[in-house]
C-alpha positions as CSV (number, residue, x, y, z in Angstrom):
1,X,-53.0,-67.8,3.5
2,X,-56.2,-68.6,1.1
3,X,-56.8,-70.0,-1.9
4,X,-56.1,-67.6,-4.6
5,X,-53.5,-65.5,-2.6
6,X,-50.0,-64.9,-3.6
7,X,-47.3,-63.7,-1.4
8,X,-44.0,-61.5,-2.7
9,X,-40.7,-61.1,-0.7
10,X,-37.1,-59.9,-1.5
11,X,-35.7,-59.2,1.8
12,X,-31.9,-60.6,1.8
13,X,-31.0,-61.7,5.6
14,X,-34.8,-61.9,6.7
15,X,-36.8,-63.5,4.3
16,X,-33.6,-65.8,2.6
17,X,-33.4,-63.7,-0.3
18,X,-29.8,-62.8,-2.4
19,X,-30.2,-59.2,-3.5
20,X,-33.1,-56.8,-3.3
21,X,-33.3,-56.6,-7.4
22,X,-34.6,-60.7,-7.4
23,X,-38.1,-60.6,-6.2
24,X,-39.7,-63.9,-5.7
25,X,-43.4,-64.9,-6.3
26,X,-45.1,-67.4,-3.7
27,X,-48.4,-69.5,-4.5
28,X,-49.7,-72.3,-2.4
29,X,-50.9,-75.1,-4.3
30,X,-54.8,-76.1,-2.8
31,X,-55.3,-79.7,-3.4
32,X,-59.4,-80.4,-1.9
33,X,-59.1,-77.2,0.2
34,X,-55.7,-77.9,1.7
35,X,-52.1,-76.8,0.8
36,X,-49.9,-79.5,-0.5
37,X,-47.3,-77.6,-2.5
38,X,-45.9,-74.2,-3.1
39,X,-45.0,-72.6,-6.4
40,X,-41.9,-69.9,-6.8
41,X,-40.4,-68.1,-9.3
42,X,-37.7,-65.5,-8.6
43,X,-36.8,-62.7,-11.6
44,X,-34.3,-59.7,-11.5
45,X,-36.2,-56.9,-11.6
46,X,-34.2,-53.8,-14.1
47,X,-35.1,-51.1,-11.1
48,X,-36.7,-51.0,-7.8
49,X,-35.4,-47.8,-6.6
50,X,-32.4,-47.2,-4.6
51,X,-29.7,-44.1,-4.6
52,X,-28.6,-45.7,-8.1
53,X,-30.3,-46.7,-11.3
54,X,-30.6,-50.2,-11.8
55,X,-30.3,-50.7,-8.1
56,X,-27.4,-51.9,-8.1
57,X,-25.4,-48.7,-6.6
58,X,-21.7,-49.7,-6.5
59,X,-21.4,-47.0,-3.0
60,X,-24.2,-48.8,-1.3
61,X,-23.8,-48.8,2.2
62,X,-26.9,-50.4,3.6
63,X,-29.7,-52.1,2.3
64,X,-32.2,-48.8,1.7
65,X,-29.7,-47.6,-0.4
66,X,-30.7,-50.7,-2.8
67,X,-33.8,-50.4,-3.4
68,X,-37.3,-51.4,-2.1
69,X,-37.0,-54.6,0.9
70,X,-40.1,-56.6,1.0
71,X,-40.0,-59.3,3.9
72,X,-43.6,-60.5,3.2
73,X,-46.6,-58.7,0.8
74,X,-49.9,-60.3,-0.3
75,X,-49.6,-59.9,-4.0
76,X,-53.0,-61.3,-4.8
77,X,-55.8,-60.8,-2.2
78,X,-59.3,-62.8,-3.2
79,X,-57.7,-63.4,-6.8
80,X,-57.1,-59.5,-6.9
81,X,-53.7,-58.1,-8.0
82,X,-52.7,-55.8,-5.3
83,X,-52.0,-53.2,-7.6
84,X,-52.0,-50.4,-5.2
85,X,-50.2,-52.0,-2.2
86,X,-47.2,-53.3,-4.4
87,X,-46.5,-49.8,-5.9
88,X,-46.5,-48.2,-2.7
89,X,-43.5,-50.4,-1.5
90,X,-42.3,-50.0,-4.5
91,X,-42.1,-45.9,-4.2
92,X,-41.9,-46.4,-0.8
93,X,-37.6,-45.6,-0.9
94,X,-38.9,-42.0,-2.6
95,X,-39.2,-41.1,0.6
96,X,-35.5,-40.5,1.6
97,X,-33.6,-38.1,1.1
98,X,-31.2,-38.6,-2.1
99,X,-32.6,-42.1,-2.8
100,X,-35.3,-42.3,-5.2
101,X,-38.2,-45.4,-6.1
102,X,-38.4,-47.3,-8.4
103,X,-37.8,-46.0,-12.3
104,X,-39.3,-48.5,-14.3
105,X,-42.8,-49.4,-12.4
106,X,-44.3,-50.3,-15.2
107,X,-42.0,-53.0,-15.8
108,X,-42.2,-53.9,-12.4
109,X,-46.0,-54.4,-12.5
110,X,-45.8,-56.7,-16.3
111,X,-42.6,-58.4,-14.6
112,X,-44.9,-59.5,-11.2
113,X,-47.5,-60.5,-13.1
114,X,-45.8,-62.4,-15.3
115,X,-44.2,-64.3,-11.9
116,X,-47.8,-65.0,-10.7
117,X,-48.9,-66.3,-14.3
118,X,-45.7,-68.7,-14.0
119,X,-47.0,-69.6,-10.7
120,X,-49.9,-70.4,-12.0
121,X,-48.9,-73.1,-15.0
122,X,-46.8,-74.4,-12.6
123,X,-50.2,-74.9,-10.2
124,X,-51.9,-76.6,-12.9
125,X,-49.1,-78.9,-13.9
126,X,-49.0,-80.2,-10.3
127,X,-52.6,-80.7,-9.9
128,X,-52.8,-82.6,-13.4
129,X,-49.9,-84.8,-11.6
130,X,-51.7,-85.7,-8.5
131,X,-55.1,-85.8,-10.4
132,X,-53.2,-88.5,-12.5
133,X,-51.3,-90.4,-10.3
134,X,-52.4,-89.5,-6.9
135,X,-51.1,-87.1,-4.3
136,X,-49.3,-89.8,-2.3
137,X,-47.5,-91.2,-5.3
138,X,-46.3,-87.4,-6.4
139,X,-45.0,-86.5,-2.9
140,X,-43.1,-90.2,-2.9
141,X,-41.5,-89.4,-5.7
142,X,-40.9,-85.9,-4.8
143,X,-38.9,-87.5,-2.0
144,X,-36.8,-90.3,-4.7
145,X,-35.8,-87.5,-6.1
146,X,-34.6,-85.6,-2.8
147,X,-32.9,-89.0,-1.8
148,X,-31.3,-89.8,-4.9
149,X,-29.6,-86.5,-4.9
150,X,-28.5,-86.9,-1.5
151,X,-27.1,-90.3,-2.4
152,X,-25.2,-89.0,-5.4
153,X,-23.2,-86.3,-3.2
154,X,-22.5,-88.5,-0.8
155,X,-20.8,-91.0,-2.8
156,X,-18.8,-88.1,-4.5
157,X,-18.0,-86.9,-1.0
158,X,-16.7,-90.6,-0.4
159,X,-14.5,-91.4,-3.1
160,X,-12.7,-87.7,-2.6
161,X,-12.2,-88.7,1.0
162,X,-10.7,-92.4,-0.4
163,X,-8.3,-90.3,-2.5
164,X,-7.2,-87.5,-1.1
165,X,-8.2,-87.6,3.0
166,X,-11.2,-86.3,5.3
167,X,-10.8,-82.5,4.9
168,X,-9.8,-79.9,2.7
169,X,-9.2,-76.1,2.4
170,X,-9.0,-73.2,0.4
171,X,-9.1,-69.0,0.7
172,X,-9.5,-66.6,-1.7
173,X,-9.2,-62.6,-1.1
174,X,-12.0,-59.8,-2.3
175,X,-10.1,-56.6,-3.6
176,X,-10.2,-54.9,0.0
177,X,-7.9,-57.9,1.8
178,X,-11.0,-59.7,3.0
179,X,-10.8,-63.3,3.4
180,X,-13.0,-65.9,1.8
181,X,-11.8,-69.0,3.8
182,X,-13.4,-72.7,4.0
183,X,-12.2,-75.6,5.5
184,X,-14.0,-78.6,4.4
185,X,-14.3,-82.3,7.3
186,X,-15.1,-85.2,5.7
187,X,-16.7,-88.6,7.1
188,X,-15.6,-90.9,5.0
189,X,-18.1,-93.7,6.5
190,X,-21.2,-92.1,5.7
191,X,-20.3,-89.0,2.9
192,X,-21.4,-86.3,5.4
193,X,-19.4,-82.9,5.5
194,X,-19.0,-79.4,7.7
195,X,-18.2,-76.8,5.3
196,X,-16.7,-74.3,7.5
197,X,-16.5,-70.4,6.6
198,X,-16.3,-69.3,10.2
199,X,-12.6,-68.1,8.8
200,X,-14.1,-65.6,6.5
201,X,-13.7,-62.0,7.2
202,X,-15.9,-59.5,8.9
203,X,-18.7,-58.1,6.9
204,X,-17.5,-54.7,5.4
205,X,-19.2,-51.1,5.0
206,X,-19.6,-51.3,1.6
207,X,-22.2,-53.7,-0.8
208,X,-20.8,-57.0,-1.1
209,X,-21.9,-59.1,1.9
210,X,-23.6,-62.0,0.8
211,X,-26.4,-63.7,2.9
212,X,-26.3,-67.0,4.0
213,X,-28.7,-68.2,0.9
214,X,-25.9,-66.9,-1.9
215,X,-23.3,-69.0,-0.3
216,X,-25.7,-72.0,0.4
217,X,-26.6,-71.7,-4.0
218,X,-23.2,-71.7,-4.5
219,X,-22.2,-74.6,-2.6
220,X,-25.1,-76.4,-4.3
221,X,-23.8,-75.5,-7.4
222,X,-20.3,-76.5,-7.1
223,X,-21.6,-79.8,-5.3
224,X,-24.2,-81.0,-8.7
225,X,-21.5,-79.8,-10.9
226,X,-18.7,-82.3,-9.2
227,X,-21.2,-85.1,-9.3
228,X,-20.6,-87.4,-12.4
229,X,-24.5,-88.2,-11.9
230,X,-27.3,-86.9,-14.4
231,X,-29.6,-85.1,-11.6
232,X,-31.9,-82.8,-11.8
233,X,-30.9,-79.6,-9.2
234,X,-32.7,-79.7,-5.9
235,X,-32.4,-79.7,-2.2
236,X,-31.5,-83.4,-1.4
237,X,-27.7,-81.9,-2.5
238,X,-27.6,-80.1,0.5
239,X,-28.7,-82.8,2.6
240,X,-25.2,-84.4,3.8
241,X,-23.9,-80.7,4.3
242,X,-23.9,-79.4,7.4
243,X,-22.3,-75.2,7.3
244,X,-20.8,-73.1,9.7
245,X,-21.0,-69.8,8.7
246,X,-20.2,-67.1,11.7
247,X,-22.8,-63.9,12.0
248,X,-21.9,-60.6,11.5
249,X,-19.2,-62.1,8.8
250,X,-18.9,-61.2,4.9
251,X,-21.1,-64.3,4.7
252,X,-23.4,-63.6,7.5
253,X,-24.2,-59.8,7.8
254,X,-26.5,-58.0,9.7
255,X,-30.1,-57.8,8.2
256,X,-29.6,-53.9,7.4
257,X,-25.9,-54.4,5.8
258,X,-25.8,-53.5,2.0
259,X,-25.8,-56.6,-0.1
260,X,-26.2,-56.1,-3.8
261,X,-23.0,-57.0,-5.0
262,X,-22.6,-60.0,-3.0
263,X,-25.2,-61.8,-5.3
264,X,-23.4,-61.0,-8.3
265,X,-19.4,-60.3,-7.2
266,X,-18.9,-62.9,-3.2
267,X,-21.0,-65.8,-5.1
268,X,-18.5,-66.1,-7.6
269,X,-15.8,-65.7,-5.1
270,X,-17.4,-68.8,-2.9
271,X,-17.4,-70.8,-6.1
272,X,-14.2,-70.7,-6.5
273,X,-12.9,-71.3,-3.0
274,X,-15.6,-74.6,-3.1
275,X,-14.1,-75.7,-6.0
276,X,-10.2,-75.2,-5.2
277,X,-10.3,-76.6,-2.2
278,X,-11.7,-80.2,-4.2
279,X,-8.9,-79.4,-6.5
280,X,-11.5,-79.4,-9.5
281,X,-10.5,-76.3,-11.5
282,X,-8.4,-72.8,-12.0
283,X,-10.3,-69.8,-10.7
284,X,-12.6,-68.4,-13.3
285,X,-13.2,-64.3,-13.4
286,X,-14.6,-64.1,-10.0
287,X,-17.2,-61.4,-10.9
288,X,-20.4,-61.5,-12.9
289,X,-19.0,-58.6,-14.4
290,X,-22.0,-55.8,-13.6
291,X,-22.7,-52.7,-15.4
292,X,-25.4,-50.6,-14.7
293,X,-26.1,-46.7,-16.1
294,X,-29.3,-44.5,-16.8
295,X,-31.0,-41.4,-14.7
296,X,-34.6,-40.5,-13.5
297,X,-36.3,-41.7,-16.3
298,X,-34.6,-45.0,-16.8
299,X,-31.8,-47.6,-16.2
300,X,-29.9,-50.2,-17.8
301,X,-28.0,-53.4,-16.3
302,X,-26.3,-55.8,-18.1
303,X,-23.9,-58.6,-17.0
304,X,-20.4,-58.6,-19.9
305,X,-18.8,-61.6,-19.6
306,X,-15.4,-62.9,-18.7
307,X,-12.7,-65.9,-18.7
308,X,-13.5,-69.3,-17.2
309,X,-10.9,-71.1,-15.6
310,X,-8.9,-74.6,-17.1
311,X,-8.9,-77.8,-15.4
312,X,-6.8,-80.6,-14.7
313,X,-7.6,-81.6,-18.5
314,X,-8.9,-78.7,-20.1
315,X,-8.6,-75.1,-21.6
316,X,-10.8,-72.4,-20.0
317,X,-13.3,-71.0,-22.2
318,X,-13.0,-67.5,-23.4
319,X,-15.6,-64.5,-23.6
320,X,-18.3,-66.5,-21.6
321,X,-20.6,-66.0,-18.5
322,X,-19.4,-68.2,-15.8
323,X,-20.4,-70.7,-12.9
324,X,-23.7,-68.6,-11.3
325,X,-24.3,-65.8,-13.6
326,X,-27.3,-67.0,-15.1
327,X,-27.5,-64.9,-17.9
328,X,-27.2,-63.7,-21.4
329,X,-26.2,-60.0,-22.3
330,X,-28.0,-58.0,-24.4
331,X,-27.9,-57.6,-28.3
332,X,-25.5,-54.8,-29.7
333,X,-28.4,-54.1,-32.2
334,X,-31.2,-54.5,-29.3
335,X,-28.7,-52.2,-27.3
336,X,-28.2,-49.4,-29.6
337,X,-32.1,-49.4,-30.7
338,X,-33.5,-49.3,-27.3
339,X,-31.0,-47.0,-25.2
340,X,-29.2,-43.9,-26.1
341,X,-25.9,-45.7,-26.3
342,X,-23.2,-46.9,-29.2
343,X,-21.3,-49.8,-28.6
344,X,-17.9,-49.2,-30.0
345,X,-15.9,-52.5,-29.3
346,X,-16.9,-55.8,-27.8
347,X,-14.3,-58.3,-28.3
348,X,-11.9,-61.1,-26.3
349,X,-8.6,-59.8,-24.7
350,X,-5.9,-61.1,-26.0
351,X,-4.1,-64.1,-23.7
352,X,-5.5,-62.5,-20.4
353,X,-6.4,-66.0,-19.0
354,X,-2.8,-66.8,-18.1
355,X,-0.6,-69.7,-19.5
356,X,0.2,-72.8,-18.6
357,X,-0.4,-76.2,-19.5
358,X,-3.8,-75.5,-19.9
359,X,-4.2,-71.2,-20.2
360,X,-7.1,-70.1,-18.5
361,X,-9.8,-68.7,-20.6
362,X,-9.6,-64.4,-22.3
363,X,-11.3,-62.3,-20.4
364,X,-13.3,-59.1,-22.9
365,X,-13.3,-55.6,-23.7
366,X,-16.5,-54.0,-23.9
């Protein structure tokens, strides 16, 4: 790859993506004619074709039912937006019978250019920082931060094993029976740990297997939320975490198994496991809670949101987005204006979280 070339990939199981609708934008960063960084930004993308609008078909059965898969693309060529080439994948699912390309292209087109612009701040920023401080003192710190990360999980690996012994284990079920098991070894001597989900079920003919990368974001997750540390999100988390997760498993499928809802639905699943098995909290709705509608000519995806579980000390919230949904959902007014829809009721429901000391937090009606 040159200078002034972007690359663009979605691919789930082959290119460590988490659903085919989050498209990520690649840029090196050329410091005196070599690469010493890369840029990314990931975005949703509305529609990129698939038998569904939205692309987010709840009877997906394999991955070209989602949408357009992209394992590696030259955006930008020579500084040139690869206009042509990009829509062509992006039709490209057209091409079979009963699934259709993308609806919104135009959208698609503003949306990737938008990720390369972002790219390219984020370029400048960095070269500003070396140009300041120098690119030895940047990458050293770039490590600190990796280090003190790791250093902040493993003492909170530590003082769990000091309290309540070297392993743990929790299972939760998806609505077909399927297990979502882990099993959790400790070493108490040096805050290392095996997160185990060789127990999980089978991957399943329908969409919500998860590749390895959702369940490695939502160990991450649970891990920087458990720390009582201020740290800022990044890799060195993972670094004392060593996973078993077995192929061909809900966890692990096959690179042409259906995926899409195991970004939005299985994530929140493995959040909850991760964080009942270290006994932190209740089980919150375990679904980002999709909705998706439209036709040939446009779609419409939203995430409603749902009740959060309580704690050892606390009362779940009610009417909220939880753990590793990420978003907001759209305006009634900005709703009704923009798509041929009326929104009728959008309120809490009434003592769904379940009581106890602590009730869980309401779920909504929408």
């Amino acid at each position: 790859i040159k200078e002034g070339e972007v690359l663009v990939s979605n691919h789930p199981q082959m290119a460590g993506g988490s659903h085919l609708p989050d498209i990520t934008v690649i840029t090196p960063v050329f410091f005196r004619g070599s690469i010493i960084f890369f840029v990314a930004s990931r975005g949703h993308h509305s529609d990129i074709g698939g038998i569904s609008p939205g692309s987010m078909p709840p009877h997906s059965t394999r991955i070209e039912d989602e949408g357009a898969a992209i394992v590696a693309f030259k955006l930008v060529r020579k500084g040139e937006f690869q206009e042509e080439g990009i829509t062509d994948i992006l039709m490209a699912p057209g091409k079979i019978p009963g699934n259709s390309g993308t609806r919104n292209l135009s959208d698609n087109l503003s949306d990737l250019k938008a990720q390369v612009a972002a790219n390219q701040s984020g370029i400048q920023l960095l070269r500003q920082l070396v140009e300041e401080y120098g690119l030895e003192t940047v990458r050293a710190y770039m490590v600190f931060i990796q280090s003190n990360a790791e250093v902040a999980v493993r003492s909170l690996l530590k003082e769990y094993a000091s309290k309540h012994g070297n392993s743990a284990r929790a299972v939760d079920y998806m609505d077909d029976g399927t297990p979502v098991s882990l099993r959790v070894e400790l070493d108490p001597s040096t805050g290392s740990a095996v997160f185990d989900f060789s127990e999980t079920g089978p991957q399943v003919d329908a969409n919500h297997n998860a590749p390895p990368a959702v369940t490695y974001s939502a160990v991450i997750y649970c891990l920087r939320s458990m720390v009582n540390q201020d740290i800022p999100l990044n890799q060195g988390c993972l670094a004392p975490i060593t996973f078993n997760i077995r192929e061909g498993s809900l966890l692990n499928p096959s690179k042409d198994a259906a995926v899409v809802g195991g970004n939005v639905l299985t994530s929140q699943r493995v959040v909850d496991v991760v964080l009942r098995a270290f006994g932190v909290c209740a089980a919150s709705q375990g679904c980002m809670n999709n909705l998706t509608f439209g036709d040939k000519v446009f779609g419409y995806y939203e995430t409603i949101a749902g009740g959060a579980g309580a704690g050892p000390t606390w009362d779940g919230r009610s009417g909220v987005h939880t753990h590793c949904t990420n978003t907001r959902i759209t305006d009634p007014e900005i709703l009704e204006r923009r798509y041929p829809v009326l929104l009728r009721r959008f309120g809490l429901r009434s003592k769904s979280g379940g009581r106890g000391l602590h009730p869980g937090g309401d779920g909504v009606v929408r």
